[in-house]
N, C-alpha and C positions, 0 to 999 in steps of 0.2 A: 683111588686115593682121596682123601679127606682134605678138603681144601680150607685154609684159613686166609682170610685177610684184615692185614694189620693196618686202619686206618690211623693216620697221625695228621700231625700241623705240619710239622716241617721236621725237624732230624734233632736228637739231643743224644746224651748219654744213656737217659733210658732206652730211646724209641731202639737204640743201636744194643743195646745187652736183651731186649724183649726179641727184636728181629732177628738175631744171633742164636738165642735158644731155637725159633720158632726154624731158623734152617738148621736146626740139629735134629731137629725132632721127629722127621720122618713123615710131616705132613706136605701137602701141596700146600706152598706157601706165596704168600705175593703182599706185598706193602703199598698202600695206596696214602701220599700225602696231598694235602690242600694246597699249600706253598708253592708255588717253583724253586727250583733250585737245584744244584748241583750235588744233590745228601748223595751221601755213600749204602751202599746197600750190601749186607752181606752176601758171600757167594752163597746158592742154597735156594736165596730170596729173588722172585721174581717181581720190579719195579715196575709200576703202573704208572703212566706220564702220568703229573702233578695234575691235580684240577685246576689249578692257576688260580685261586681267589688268596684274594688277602684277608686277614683274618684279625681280631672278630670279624664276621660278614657283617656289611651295614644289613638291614631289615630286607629291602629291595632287592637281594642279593640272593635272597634266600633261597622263591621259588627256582630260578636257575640253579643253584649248587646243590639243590635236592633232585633238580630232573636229572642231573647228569651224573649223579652219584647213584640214582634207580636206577639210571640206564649200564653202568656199569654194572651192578649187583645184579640186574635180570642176564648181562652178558655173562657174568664170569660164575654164577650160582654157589658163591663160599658156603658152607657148613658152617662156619663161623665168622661173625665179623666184630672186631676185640677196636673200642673205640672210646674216646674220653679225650678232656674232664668234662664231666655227666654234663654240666650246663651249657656245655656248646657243643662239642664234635662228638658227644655219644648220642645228645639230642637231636641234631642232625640227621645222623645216622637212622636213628628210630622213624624220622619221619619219612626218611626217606625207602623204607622197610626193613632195614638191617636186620635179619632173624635169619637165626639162632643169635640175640647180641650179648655179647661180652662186653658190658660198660667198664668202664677203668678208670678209679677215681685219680685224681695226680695230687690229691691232700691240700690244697688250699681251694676247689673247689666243693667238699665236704665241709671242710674248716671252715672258711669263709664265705667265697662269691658265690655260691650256690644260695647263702640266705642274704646278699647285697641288695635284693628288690625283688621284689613280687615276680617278676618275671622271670628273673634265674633261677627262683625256686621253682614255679610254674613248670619253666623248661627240664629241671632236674629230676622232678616227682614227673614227670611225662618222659623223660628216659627211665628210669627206673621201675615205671610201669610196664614200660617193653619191651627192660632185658631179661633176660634167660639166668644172668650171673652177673654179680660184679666182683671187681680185685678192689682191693683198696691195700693201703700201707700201714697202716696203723690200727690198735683196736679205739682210736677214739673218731677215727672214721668212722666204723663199723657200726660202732653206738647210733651215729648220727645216721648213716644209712636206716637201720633198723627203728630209729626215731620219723624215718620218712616214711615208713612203710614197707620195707623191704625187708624180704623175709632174712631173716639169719643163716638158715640152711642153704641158702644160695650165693653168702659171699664167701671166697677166696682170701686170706687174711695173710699178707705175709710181706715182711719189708724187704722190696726190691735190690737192697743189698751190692755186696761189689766183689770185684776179685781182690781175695788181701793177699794174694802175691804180689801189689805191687805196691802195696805201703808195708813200713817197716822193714824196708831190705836193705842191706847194707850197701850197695851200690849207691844209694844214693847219699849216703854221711859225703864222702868228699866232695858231691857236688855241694851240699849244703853247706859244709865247712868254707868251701869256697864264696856263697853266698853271702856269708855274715862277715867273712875276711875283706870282702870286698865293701862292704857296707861298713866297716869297722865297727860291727856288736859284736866282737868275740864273747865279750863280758855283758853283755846285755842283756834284760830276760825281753824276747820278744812273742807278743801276740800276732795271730794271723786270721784274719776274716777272709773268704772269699763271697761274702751275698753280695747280691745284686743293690746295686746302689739307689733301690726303689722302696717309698714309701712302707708296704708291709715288711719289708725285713731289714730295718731298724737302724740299718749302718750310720745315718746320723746318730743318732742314741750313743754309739758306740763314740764315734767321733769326739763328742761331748765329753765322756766319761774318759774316756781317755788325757784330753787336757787335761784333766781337774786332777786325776794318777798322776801322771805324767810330773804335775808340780810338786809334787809330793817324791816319786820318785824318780833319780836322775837318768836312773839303767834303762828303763823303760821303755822299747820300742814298739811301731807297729807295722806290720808288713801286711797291705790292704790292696786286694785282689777285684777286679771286675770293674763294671761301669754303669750308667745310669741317667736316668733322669733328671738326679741330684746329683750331678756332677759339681755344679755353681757352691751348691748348700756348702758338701764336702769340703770342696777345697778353700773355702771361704774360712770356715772351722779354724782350720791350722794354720790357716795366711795371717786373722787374726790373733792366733793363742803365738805366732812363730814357730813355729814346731814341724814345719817343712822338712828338716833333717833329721827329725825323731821318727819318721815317717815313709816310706818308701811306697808309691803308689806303684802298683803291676801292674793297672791296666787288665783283662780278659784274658785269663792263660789257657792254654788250649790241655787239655785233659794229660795229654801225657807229661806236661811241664809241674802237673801239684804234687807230685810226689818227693818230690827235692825241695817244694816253700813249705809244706808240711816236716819233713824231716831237719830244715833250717827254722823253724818255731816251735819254742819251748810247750806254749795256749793258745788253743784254739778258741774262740767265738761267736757265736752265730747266736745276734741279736733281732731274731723275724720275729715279728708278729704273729704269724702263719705259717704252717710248716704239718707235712705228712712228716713220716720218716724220712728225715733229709739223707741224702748221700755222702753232703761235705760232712757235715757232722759223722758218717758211720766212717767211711775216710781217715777224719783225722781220728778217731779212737784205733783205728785200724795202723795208725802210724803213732801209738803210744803218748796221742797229746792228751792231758785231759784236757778239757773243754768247759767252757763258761757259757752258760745258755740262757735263753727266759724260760719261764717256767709254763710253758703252754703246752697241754693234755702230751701232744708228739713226741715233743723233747723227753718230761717225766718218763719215759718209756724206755730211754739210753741212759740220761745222765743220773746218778744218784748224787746229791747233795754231798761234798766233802770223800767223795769215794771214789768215782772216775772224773771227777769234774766237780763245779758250780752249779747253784740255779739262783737265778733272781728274778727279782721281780718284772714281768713284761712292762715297757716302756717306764718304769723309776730308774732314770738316769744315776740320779743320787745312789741306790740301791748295785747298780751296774757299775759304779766307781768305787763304793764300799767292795765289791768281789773283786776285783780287778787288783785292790790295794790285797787284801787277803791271798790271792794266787800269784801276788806278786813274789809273796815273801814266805810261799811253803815248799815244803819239801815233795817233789814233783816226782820224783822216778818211779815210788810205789804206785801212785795215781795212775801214773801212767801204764804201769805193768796191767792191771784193772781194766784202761780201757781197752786194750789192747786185745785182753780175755773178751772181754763183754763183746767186741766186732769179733771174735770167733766165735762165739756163741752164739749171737745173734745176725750178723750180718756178711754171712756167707752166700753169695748167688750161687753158688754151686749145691747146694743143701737148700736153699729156699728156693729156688725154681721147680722145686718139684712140684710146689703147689701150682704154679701156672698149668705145668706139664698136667695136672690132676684137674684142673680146670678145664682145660682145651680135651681131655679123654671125657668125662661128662658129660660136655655140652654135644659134641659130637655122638657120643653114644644114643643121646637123647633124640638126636636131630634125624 
């Protein structure tokens, strides 16, 4: 039997819907992460203790977390080893021999970090020299692969996508109804962010623009998901505008809990800088919000202007309060039906995993 192994950082939404397919699929399968930790592993999948570095590796780190990631590859001889984002753990991987390799972009290091300095470019054109294939999420990845060198015929193109049984079910209206009751927005139009409260994805931008709506209109709330770095920035935002009560911070909700803050918010948001095909974004289309976006290659690719959604301008605040006032005051249910079509169309993992599944039959064929 055909052995794969899935190296990762540590454990997310994807590493868990990629290791899921990967123990349905009929191959010998095994998951190796860099992280320690207690991740969950599907049944199927067989768990290789953590290498235990932390991660980015400092420089010094390196020689070590490459000999002992060959010495596993010489013990365990995968047919494939499926590993990203190119500029650090597919690069690794490469050096450490990983062939047959499957790189796998995660879209903001094609987007972004991969051209941040000379050396993550360095390190990405030196995985890409050594993979066999790569996946990526978007076709404005693909471009950028293809602009590095990488032949076109060997990438895998297809947005990692989600299960939409679990947004827009009705099971979760009385949770949500209970949410807003409890918060007293019956009557309130509420937006919902969940990015990370980190520099590239924008959430102060939002913060900002919000106030400036917000005095304008009285309905206005915002239900604001995750945490950060800019934790101080954030909260500062709203201590000064006062608007503490207009506002409802969640905190980091664990995957099973956005199904009911999506179903209790009328607009969705995601104000990143960077961004593959986002998840939350195919999500809340998948739970009938339309959405309010920047207008970066990724996004254009889900949202269409006044049809499922907004786009504005990347980081013009001014621009993101102008949309904000606009979505405040339209008529949302057709939109919403829109996006709702668009994540069946598009962002089905049960229909887009074939491509993986057509990626891992290839490389293997080959090997």
């Amino acid at each position: 039997m055909k052995k794969i192994l899935y190296l990762t950082i540590a454990d997310s939404v994807h590493d868990q819907r990629f290791m899921q397919t990967l123990a349905e699929s009929g191959y010998d399968a095994y998951a190796l992460r860099v992280r320690s930790g207690d991740w969950p592993t599907p049944v199927g999948v067989q768990a290789i203790s953590p290498l235990g570095f932390d991660f980015p590796l400092r420089k010094d780190a390196i020689p070590d977390f490459t000999r002992k990631l060959s010495e596993i590859l010489q013990s365990l001889k995968p047919d494939i080893v499926q590993a990203g984002p190119l500029h650090d753990l597919a690069y690794l991987a490469a050096l450490a021999g990983a062939k047959p390799l499957l790189a796998q972009s995660w879209g903001f290091d094609l987007m972004a970090e991969s051209f941040a300095n000379t050396e993550n470019l360095s390190k990405t054109k030196f995985a890409l020299a050594q993979a066999q294939g790569l996946i990526v999420d978007a076709h404005c990845s693909a471009e950028k692969a293809v602009g590095l060198g990488f032949p076109a015929g060997k990438i895998y193109n297809f947005p990692w996508g989600i299960d939409l049984r679990d947004f827009n079910n009705a099971a979760w209206l009385a949770e949500a109804s209970k949410i807003r009751q409890e918060l007293g927005w019956e009557n309130a139009r509420v937006l919902f962010c969940l990015r990370s409260w980190e520099a590239k994805y924008g959430v102060t931008d939002l913060c900002k623009a919000f106030v400036k709506a917000a005095a304008a209109i009285p309905s206005l709330r915002l239900l604001l998901a995750g945490t950060g770095s800019q934790v101080k920035e954030v909260e500062n935002i709203f201590k000064n505008a006062q608007l503490e009560n207009r506002v409802k911070v969640l905190g980091k909700l664990p995957n099973s809990e956005l199904p009911k803050y999506f179903a209790a918010a009328d607009i969705y948001v995601s104000p990143s800088h960077v961004d593959g095909s986002s998840v939350s974004l195919m999500e809340a289309l998948a739970s009938s919000l339309p959405s309010l976006v920047t207008d970066i290659p990724a996004n254009l690719e889900w949202v269409r202007d006044g049809v499922n959604g907004w786009v504005y301008q990347d980081g013009n605040i001014d621009d993101l309060t102008k949309s904000i006032l606009i979505a405040a005051d339209a008529h949302l249910e057709p939109m919403g039906q829109t996006a709702r079509q668009t994540a069946q169309e598009k962002a089905d993992w049960q229909r887009n995993k074939q491509v993986l599944l057509n990626a891992w039959q290839d490389l293997t064929a080959k090997a």
